[in-house]
C-alpha positions, 0 to 999 in steps of 0.5 A, spaced: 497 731 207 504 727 209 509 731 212 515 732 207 519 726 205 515 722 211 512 716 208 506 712 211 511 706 211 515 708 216 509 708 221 507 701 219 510 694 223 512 690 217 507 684 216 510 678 219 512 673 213 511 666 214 518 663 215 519 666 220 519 662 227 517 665 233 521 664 239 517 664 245 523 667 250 523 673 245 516 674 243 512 673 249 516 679 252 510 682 249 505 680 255 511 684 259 511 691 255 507 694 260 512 693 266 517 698 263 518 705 261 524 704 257 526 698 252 532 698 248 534 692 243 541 693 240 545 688 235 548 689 229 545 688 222 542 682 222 540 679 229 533 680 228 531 686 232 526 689 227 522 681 226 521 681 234 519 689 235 514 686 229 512 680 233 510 685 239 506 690 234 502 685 232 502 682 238 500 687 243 495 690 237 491 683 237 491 684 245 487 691 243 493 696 245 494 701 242 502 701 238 505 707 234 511 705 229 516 708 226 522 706 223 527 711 222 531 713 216 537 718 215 534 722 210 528 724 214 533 727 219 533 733 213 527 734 213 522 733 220 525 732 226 524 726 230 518 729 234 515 730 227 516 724 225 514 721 231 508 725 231 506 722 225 505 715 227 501 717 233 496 720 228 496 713 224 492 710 231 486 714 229 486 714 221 490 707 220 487 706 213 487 714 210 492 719 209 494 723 214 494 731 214 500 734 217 499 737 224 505 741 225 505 748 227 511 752 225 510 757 230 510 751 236 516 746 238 516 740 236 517 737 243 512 739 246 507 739 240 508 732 241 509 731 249 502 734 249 500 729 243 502 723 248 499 726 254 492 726 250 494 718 248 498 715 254 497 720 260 491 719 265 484 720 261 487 714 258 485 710 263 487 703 263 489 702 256 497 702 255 500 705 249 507 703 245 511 707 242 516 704 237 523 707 234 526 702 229 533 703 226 534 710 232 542 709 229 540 711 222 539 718 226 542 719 232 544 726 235 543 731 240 536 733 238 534 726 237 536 723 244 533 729 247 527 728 244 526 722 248 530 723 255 523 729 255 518 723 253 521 719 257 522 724 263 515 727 263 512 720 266 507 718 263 504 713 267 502 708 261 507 708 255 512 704 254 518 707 249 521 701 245 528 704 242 532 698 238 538 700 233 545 697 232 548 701 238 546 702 245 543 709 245 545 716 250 539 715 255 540 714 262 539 707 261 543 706 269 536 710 272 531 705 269 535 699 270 535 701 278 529 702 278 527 697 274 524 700 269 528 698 264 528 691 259 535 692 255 535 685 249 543 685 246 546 681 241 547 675 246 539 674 248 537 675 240 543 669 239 538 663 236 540 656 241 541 651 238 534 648 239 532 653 235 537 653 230 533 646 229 527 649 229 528 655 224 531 649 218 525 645 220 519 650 219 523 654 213 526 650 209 523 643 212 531 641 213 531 637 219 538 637 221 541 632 226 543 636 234 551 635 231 550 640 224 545 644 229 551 644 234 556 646 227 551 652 225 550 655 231 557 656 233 560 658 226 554 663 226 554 665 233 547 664 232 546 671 227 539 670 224 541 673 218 547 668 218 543 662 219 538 666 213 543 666 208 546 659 210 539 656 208 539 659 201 546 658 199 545 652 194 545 646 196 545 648 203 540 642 205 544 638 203 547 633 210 554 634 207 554 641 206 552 641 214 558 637 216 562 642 215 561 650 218 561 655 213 565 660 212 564 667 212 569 669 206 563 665 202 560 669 197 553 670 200 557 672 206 562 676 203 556 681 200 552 682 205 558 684 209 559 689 203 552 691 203 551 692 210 556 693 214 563 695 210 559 700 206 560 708 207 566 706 212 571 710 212 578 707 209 583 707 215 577 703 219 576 698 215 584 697 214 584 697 221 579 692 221 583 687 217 589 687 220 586 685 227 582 679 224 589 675 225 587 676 232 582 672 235 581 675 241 583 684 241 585 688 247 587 695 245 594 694 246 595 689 243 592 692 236 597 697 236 603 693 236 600 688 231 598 695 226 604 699 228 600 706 231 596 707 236 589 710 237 587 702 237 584 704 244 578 710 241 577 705 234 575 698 239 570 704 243 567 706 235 567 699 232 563 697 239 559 702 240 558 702 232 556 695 233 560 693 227 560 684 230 565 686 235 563 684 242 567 685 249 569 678 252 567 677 260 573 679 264 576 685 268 580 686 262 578 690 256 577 684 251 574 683 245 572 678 239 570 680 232 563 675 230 567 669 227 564 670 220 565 676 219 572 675 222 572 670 216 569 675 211 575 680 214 581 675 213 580 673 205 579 682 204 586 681 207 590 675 204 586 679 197 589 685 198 596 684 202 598 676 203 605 679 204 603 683 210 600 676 214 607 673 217 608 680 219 602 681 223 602 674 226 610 676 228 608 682 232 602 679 235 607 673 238 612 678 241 607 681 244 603 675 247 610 673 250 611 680 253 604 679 256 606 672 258 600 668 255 605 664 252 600 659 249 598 665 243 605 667 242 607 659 239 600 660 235 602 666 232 609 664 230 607 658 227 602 663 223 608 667 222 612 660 218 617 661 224 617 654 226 623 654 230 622 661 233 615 656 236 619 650 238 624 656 242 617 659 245 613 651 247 620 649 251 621 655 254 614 658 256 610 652 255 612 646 258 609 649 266 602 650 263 603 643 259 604 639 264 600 642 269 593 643 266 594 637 261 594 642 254 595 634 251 591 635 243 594 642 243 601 640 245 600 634 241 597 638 235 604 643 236 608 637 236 605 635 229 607 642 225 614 643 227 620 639 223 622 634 224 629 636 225 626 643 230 623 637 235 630 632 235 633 638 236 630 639 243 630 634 248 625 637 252 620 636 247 622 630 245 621 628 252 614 631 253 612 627 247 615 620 250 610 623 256 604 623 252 604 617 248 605 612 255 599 616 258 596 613 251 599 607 252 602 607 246 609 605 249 611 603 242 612 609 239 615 611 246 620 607 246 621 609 238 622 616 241 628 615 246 631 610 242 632 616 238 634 620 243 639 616 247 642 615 240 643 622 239 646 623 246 650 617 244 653 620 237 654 628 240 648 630 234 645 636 236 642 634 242 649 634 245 648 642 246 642 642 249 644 640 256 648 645 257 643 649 257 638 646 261 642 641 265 638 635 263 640 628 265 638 625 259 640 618 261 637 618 267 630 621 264 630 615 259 631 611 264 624 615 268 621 613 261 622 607 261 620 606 269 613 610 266 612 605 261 613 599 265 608 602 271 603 603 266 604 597 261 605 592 268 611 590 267 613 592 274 621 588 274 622 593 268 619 599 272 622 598 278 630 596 274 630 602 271 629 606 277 633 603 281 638 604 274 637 612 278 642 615 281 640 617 287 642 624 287 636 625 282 636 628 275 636 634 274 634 641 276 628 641 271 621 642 274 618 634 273 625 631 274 626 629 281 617 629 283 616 625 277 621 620 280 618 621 286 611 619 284 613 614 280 617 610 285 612 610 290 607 607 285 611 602 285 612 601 293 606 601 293 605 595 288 611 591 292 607 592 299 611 597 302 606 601 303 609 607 308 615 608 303 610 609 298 606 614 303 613 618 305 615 617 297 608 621 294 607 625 300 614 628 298 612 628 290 604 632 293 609 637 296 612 639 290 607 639 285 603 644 290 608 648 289 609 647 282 601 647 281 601 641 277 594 639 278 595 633 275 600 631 280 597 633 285 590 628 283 596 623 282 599 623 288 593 624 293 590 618 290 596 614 290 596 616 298 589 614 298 590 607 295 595 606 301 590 608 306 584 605 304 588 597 304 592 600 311 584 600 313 585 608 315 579 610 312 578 617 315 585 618 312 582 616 306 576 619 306 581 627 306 585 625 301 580 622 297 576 628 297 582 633 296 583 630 290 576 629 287 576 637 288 582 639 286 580 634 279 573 638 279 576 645 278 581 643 273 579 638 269 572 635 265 567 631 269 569 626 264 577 625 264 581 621 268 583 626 273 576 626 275 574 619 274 581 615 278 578 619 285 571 618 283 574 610 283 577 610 289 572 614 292 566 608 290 571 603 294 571 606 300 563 607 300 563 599 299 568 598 304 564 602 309 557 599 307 554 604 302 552 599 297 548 605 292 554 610 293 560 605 291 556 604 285 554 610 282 561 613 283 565 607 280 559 608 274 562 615 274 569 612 274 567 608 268 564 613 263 572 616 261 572 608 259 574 611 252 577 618 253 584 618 249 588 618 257 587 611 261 592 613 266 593 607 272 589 601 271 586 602 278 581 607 275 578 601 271 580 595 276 577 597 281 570 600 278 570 593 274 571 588 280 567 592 284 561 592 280 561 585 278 561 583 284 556 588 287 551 585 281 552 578 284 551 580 291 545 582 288 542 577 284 545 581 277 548 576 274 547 579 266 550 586 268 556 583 272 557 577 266 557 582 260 561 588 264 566 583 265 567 580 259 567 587 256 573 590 260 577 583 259 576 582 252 578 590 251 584 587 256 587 584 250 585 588 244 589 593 248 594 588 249 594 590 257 597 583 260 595 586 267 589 588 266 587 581 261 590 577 267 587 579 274 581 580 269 582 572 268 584 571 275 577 575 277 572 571 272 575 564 274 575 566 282 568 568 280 566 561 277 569 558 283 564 562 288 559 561 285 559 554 283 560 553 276 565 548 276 566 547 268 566 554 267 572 555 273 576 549 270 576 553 263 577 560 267 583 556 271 587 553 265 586 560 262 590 563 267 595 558 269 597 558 261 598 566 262 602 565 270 609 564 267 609 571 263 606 574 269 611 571 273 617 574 268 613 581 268 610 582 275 615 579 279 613 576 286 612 582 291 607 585 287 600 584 291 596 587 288 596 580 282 599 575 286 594 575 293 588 574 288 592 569 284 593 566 291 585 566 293 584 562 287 588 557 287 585 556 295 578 557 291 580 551 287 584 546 292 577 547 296 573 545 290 578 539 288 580 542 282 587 542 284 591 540 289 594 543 295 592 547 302 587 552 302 588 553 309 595 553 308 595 558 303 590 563 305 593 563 312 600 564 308 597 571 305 593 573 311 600 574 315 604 576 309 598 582 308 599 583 316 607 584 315 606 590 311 600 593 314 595 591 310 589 591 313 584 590 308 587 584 304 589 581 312 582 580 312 579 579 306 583 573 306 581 571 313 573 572 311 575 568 304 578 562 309 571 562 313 568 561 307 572 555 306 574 552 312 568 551 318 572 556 323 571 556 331 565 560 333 570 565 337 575 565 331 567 567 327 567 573 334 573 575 333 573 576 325 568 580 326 570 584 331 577 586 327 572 588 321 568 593 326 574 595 329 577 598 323 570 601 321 568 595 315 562 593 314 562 587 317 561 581 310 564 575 313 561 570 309 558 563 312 562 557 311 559 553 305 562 546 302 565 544 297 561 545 290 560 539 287 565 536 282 564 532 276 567 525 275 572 526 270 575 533 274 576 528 280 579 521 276 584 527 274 585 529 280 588 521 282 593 522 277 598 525 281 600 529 276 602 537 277 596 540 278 598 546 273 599 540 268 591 538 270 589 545 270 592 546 263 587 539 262 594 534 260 591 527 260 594 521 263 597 519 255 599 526 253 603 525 260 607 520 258 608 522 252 611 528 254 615 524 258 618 520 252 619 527 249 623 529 255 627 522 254 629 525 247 626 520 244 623 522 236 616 520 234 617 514 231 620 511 239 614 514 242 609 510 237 614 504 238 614 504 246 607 506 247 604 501 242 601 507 238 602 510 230 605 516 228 600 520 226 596 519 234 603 522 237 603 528 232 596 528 234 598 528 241 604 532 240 599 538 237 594 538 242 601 538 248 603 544 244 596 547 244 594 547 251 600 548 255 601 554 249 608 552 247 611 551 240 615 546 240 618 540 243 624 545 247 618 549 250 615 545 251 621 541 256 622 547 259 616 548 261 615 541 264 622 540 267 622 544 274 614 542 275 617 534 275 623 537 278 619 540 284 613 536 283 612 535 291 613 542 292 608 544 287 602 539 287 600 541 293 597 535 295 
């Protein structure tokens, strides 16, 4: 008969239901049983171990091996040892379909009673046939006889068995031995975890829900890919539906809630489960930390149990002894807690605040004061532990988030934070709300409000970082005059002694040195600041300052210098940032303008791709990490016959241009296109991009100012083009040369020649000037890209009567015609319409008419701007129609 309380249920692997997905990775272990001794599967309730040993049963019986299964439970313990019960199973192999009879011998031990029942299955008679023996649930009955029962089996070295154990804890086996010996296959949590592949799958074939890869990326990481999580996500009600999905589910739902009750809280004791949900108020747990937060110690043994227990409690990677409890049951743990003492809640989080200080991981301090409600206690931790961290590793959405939380009145009152924020909203140009933050500042440093204490206490000059500020903004925003008055407004003594005081100053100045063309000061300037920020170990400082340098290489056309820095920057940014933000993406810029310097066409081209995919990430930084990739890129396509790609890529990045309202980016961009049109012969297209530019030139000659190269020189290189094609007056020669010798005067190598090899695309050159230009091209390492010369494109009849005009050529850009000139001659005069209609024999409404199209094309309101926009060119008009 069946031994007592043994029922042949347990001896049976549970059929295989038809929801059930098969995981390749997991089940096709099965072919591989065979090459172990000893398999352990352990996670807690509900990961799936007993569907996967079933799938192997079943599996390995379809291959004609023998499996014996047994799956244990507590009250057996009472009545049969587990050699018994083991036993059991073995006889079910020669009578599955009948009621077995006992073989137990009261007078023989168990062990060995089994260990020979083993040696007749598995031992050499057996032949090549494998048995696997199969142990489910062995936590339900653990002990000292249970383990030695099979440290003996495992020990008596049957050469074809195969031991599988699973449970919800690891069990007392010398596991290391196997595991050296190779022996061992172990399966923990983490392997049964469902991907998110496979959590698309599991909807798909259990309820036909097909969801999209971002719900299956929401499940997978709410429920940590916990199969019996996922199992009771699909019969919460309504679960198909998308709109349930868009949000991750809570482990503190009813579903959740009584299987926690069911399966894990049950029959644990009272001071464990209290332990339980005061630490669900820490997302990560080391011992010393749980006994501040629950006021005793102990915490160290408690972790140890809960682990071993498997109660959803993982260790974290790392040296150090770090733990995190399974975020729904975490979840289910703190609704447990707000129900039975909501009172309890600030505290804990106070205690875990003062710990993480003393811990110095400042970061989990601010997070639980603001848990705690002690707003003002976490503005004093983020000014004073966090402002390193924050501008160091770029924290930016974390600290924008603190910044949102704390009064209004906590934030004026500290300078710092103040400052910080005024950072932030220039990084994303939003340069009004920054000025809106500094206004209040200088306000409250003006009226002694509450910032008038602040810096006594932290020494700050706070006229002088207003000042730092609003040089940021307009390096960032273009407007260099404004950068450049403001630190000059400086003291030359510096700032302050705060960290990123006197760097920043540094950067920032050399930033603008570079743009004015004194590239050695701007060298010396942002070697001084890579110093500081390497001590410092601001990683973005660095990124910054070694690009700014390498900038200043490049066009010196020292490009082996180039080359290191470059790549000291492209590391640097790897190791601390994502491959898509902009620290990554500026060197990788820059790096694209040196391969096409040296020649490597391919290499440019996929590093200024590269460059342009944090085109929208929410910090756009230097405008050279979008200039440089998109004037290097459209003309690489047109070099290469892509004249669609570089067509739509320039428009694209121009029309951005103005939608952010960048008039630099917008401007050199319509300097690009116009310059484009001209070098590939579109007259018309080039008359239209010409007047387009010369209607934005007098703003960029109030922002920019007249050292500014970088928008200039191209600007220049325009006009020549234009003066060639006939579409204005002047001397391209003249001009070209003229920039060419300014280049040279302040070491730039690069424009120097650039010029140059623009002049010889113009102007038929003496065949030693083409020897010698392309010399000084292989003498600095460039590829050699002196274009042929070419004549003139052809210009159509209208262009060149305007042209006899000899009216100012910005006047026959902006497309004035010979009536439109006189009557804004008789409006210079002060003569009112009626006079104009009178003196040129024509009605009023044709002068009103005349007048609005005036206004229109030379972007005026009315007649005053209108005059003062015309008199110096009428004034200068020998120096300015440069024909």
């Amino acid at each position: 008969m069946t031994p007592t309380g043994l029922s042949d249920r347990n001896s049976t692997a549970p059929r295989l239901h038809s929801g059930l997905l098969d995981r390749p990775r997991l089940s096709n272990h099965a072919r591989d049983l065979g090459r172990y001794r000893l398999v352990v599967v352990h996670a807690p309730a509900g990961s799936g171990k007993t569907s996967l040993l079933s799938q192997w049963a079943h599996a390995l019986r379809a291959d004609g091996q023998p499996v014996a299964w047994y799956a244990a439970s507590d009250r057996h313990r009472e009545h049969l040892p587990l050699a018994d019960c083991l036993m059991h199973s073995m006889n079910r192999l020669d009578q599955p379909d009948e009621t077995t009879s006992s073989t137990r011998d009261e007078g023989a031990d168990a062990d060995m009673r089994l260990l020979a029942r083993l040696r007749d299955a598995a031992g050499p008679a057996g032949g090549q046939i494998r048995l696997t023996l199969i142990l489910d649930d062995f936590h339900l009955i653990e002990g000292d006889a249970e383990t030695r029962t099979l440290t003996r089996i495992l020990a008596a070295g049957f050469e074809h068995l195969t031991l599988v154990v699973a449970g919800r804890n690891r069990p007392a086996l010398p596991l290391g031995r196997y595991r050296l010996a190779g022996e061992l296959l172990e399966l923990s949590s983490r392997e049964l975890q469902f991907s998110e592949d496979e959590v698309q799958s599991f909807f798909r074939s259990g309820i036909g829900q097909d969801l999209s890869p971002e719900e299956a990326r929401i499940l997978q990481q709410s429920t940590e890919g916990w199969a019996a999580g996922l199992r009771l996500t699909s019969l919460i009600e309504n679960a198909p539906n998308s709109s349930f999905l868009r949000s991750a589910p809570a482990g503190s739902q009813r579903e959740y809630a009584e299987y926690f009750l069911d399966e894990v809280i049950a029959g644990l004791p009272e001071p464990l489960c209290q332990f339980l949900e005061l630490t669900s108020v820490l997302e990560a747990l080391t011992p010393e930390l749980c006994d501040a937060v629950t006021g005793q110690e102990g915490s160290a043994a408690i972790l140890a149990r809960i682990e071993s227990d498997q109660l959803f409690l993982t260790e974290l990677a790392g040296a150090h002894r770090w733990y995190k409890y399974h975020q729904l049951f975490r979840e289910f743990l703190q609704a447990r807690l707000r129900a039975r003492a909501p009172s309890e809640l600030p505290a804990l989080h106070l205690r875990a605040s003062e710990w993480f200080i003393r811990a110095n991981m400042p970061f989990d301090a601010v997070h639980h004061a603001f848990r705690a409600n002690r707003p003002e206690q976490a503005a004093a931790l983020i000014e004073g532990y966090c402002t390193f961290d924050y501008l160091s590793y770029g924290r930016f959405d974390t600290y924008s988030h603190w910044m949102a939380q704390l009064p209004r009145e906590s934030r004026e009152a500290r300078p710092l934070l103040m400052f910080l924020m005024v950072w932030r909203y220039i990084n994303l140009r939003q340069f009004l709300k920054a000025e809106q933050i500094l206004q209040t500042l200088a306000q409250g440093h003006h009226d002694r409000g509450p910032l008038d204490e602040a810096p006594e206490k932290t020494r700050m000059n706070i006229t002088g970082r207003i000042d730092l500020m609003r040089a940021l903004i307009g390096a960032y925003g273009g407007d260099m005059v404004a950068a450049r008055r403001h630190i000059d407004a400086i003291p030359d003594d510096g700032l302050d002694a705060l960290p990123f005081g006197q760097v920043d100053l540094l950067s920032i100045h050399a930033y603008v040195a570079l743009h004015e063309g004194d590239l050695e000061r701007a060298e010396r300037l942002t070697w001084r600041a890579h110093t500081i920020y390497d001590e410092l170990g601001c990683h973005w400082g660095q990124v910054h300052s070694l690009c700014i340098s390498g900038i200043s290489y490049l066009d010196r056309c020292r490009l082996a210098d180039a080359e290191r820095v470059l790549a000291m920057a492209m590391t640097i940014a790897r190791q601390h940032f994502s491959d898509t933000s902009y620290m990554v993406a500026l060197p990788s810029a820059l790096q694209g303008q040196l391969a096409q310097m040296t020649g490597d066409a391919a290499n440019a081209e996929a590093l200024w791709l590269a460059a342009l995919q944090s085109e929208n990430t929410q910090v756009p930084g230097l405008w050279e990490r979008k200039l440089i990739p998109v004037v290097g890129l459209v003309r690489l396509y047109d070099q290469q016959g892509r004249d669609y790609e570089a067509t739509t890529l320039l428009r694209r990045f121009h029309r951005a241009a103005i939608e952010e309202e960048d008039l630099r980016m917008e401007f050199r961009l319509s300097i690009e296109a116009a310059d484009r049109a001209l070098r590939g012969g579109d007259v018309s297209a080039a008359q239209d991009g010409l007047g387009r530019v010369l209607r934005q030139e007098s703003d960029a000659r109030l922002r920019f100012g007249p050292d500014i190269w970088q928008i200039w020189e191209p600007f220049g290189v325009l006009l020549a083009r234009a003066a060639r094609a006939g579409l204005l007056g002047g001397d391209p020669e003249g001009l070209l040369t003229t920039l060419s010798a300014t280049a040279k005067s302040q070491g730039r190598t690069a424009s120097q020649l650039f010029c140059r090899s623009v002049l010889a695309s113009l102007i038929a050159q003496p065949d030693h000037e083409l020897v010698r230009l392309r010399h000084d091209f292989r003498s600095v390492g460039l590829k050699e890209a002196v274009p042929l010369p070419c004549a003139a494109p052809p210009v159509p009849a209208a262009v060149a009567a305007a042209a006899e005009m000899r009216l100012p050529w910005r006047l026959r850009a902006a497309g004035i015609t010979p009536r439109e000139m006189e009557v804004l001659m008789l409006m210079r005069s002060g003569a009112p319409n009626h006079e104009i209609g009178l003196a040129l024999g024509i009605n009023i409404n044709t002068v009103k008419t005349h007048t609005k199209s005036i206004f229109a094309k030379l972007n005026v309101r009315n007649r005053t701007e209108a005059v003062v926009l015309i008199t110096p060119l009428l004034k200068d008009a020998g120096a300015l129609d440069l024909r």
